[in-house]
N, C-alpha and C positions, 0 to 999 in steps of 0.2 A: 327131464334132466335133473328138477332139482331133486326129487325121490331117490336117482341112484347117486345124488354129489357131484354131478360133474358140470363142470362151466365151460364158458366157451371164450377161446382164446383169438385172437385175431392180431398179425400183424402190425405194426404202429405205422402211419404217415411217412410216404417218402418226404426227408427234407432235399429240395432242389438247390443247387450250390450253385453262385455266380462263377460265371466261367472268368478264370486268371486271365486269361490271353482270347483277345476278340479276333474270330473267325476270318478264313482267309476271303475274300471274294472271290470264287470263280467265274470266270464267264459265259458268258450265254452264248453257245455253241449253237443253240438250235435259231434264236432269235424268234422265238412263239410261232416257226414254222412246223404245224405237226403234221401236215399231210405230205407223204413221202410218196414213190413211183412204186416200189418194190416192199415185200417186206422184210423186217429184220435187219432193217437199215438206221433204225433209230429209235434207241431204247432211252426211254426217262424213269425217275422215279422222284421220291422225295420221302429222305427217314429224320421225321421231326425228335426220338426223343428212344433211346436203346439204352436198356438196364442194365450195368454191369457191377454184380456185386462186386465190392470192397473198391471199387474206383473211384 
């Protein structure tokens, strides 16, 4: 790389920003019951943390 001049560029650090407004609680729906009769009867997930440029 250094022969033909070229460097290597990379990104800088996300800064993480305190959120204004603290989170609503929702409730717990299932109550830590995850064994259901049927399927497709109870769907969970959990999204800690989605990138959205210029937000």
């Amino acid at each position: 790389m250094e022969e033909l001049g070229l460097i290597c560029k990379q990104p800088g650090r996300h800064a993480y920003k305190q959120a204004t407004v603290e989170g609503i609680d929702i409730p717990n729906g299932l109550n830590r019951q995850f064994v259901v009769d049927a399927p497709n009867q109870v769907w969970c997930g959990d999204i800690t943390y989605i990138w959205a440029q210029g937000c």
